[in-house]
N, C-alpha and C positions, 0 to 999 in steps of 0.2 A: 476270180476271173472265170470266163466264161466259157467252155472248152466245148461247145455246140456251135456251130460256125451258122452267122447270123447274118444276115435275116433269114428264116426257113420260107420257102418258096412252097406254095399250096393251091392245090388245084379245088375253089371258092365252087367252081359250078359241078361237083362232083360230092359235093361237101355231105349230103345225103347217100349216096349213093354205097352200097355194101362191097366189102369186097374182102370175101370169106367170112370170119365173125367179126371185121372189125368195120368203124365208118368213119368219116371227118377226120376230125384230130389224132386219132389213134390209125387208122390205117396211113393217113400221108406222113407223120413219121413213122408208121412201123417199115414202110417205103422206103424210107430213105436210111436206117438205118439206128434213129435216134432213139435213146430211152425217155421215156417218161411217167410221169407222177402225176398221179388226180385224187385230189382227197374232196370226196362229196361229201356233202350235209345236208339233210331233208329237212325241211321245215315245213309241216302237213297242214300249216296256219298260216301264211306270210300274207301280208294284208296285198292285194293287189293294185301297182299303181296304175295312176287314171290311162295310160298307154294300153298298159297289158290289159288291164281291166274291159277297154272297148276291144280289142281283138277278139280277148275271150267270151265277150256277148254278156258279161256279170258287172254289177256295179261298184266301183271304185269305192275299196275297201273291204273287199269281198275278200273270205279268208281261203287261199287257194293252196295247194301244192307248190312248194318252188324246190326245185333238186338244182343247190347251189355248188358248183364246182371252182376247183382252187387249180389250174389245170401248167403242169412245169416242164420242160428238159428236169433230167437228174440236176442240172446247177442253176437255171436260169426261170424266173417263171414266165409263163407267155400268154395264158390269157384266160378271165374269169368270166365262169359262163352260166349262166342259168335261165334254167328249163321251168314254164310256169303251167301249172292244168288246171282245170276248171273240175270242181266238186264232180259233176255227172262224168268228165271223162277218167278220174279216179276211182269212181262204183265202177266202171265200166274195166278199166286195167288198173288192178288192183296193185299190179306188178311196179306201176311208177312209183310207189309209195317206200317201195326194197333198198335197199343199199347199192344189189346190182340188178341190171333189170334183163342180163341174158345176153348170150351170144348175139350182137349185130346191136342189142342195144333198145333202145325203145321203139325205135320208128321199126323194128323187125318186128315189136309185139303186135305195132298196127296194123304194118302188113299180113302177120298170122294170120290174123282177124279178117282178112278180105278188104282189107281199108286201101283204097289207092292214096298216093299222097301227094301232093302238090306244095313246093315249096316259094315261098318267097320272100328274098331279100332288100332289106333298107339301110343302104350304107351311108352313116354318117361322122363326124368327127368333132371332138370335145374336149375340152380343159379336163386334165384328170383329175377326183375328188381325192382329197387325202387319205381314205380309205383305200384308195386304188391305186394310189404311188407308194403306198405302205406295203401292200400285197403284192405289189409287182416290181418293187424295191427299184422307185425308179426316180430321178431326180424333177422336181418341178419345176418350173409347170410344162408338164409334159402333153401333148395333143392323142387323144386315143383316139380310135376307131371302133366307134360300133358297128354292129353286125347283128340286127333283128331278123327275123327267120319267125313266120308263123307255117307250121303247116297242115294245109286244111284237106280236109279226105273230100271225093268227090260232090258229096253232100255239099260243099262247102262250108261245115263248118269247122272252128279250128281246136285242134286238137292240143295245138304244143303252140306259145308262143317261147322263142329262145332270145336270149338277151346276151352280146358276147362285146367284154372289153376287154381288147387286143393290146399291149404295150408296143407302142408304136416303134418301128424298124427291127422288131424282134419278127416279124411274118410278113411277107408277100402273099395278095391273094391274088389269084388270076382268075379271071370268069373268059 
């Protein structure tokens, strides 16, 4: 049973935004109080699918960076997320490739760099795959909520596309 008092309410249009060294996920519960757990897995090869793949400007199939997250409360999981780069923006921060990638996180590394960032969200919702009622130990069929997020430095092009499936009534996002 679940001793995190649910749905956790989150401020979606701030979801970028720093605040001290934390950002998104990690600062709106460190806000409010709650703990949590993130066990990342880098896979420096993940074939990219044909979505990500035209964001990133590379051809579907193309072996890209994906830094996949398992992301929990201490009892409850709440939502699986991953971050996909394109080969040149990985020469370029070498740092996405690490376990951790630093106080504030990645988009802190961009901005290091002088990179402005522009974010943008595409909110949709879907049958969960059984891979994702396993992970997020949830009964089927269950409706998820995606949450795509490319975001593209002034240049316009994109740096990070993010892929995030939310277990549905476990988060409120507000924009």
């Amino acid at each position: 049973m679940s001793t995190t008092e649910l749905p956790i309410r989150r401020f979606a249009r701030n979801r970028a935004a720093a605040d001290g060294d934390q950002r998104g996920f990690y600062a709106d519960l460190a806000q409010k109080g709650i703990q949590w757990q993130v066990t990342t897995t880098i896979d420096p090869a993940k074939s990219a699918p044909t979505d990500v793949a035209e964001l990133l400007g590379v051809p579907e199939g193309t072996p890209v960076l994906a830094r996949i997250r398992h992301m929990a409360t201490t009892d409850t999981p709440i939502q699986l997320a991953t971050s996909w780069f394109a080969p040149d923006t990985v020469t370029q921060f070498p740092i996405l490739a690490e376990q951790e990638t630093g106080p504030g996180g990645m988009y802190s590394r961009f901005e290091d760099a002088g990179i402005t960032l522009h974010h943008e969200d595409v909110v949709s919702a879907r049958a969960a795959t059984q891979a994702e009622i396993e992970a997020l130990r949830l009964e089927a069929p269950v409706v998820m909520t995606i949450l795509r997020n490319a975001s593209d430095a002034d240049s316009g092009r994109v740096l990070e596309v993010g892929t995030l499936v939310l277990a549905a009534g476990r988060q409120e996002l507000i924009y």
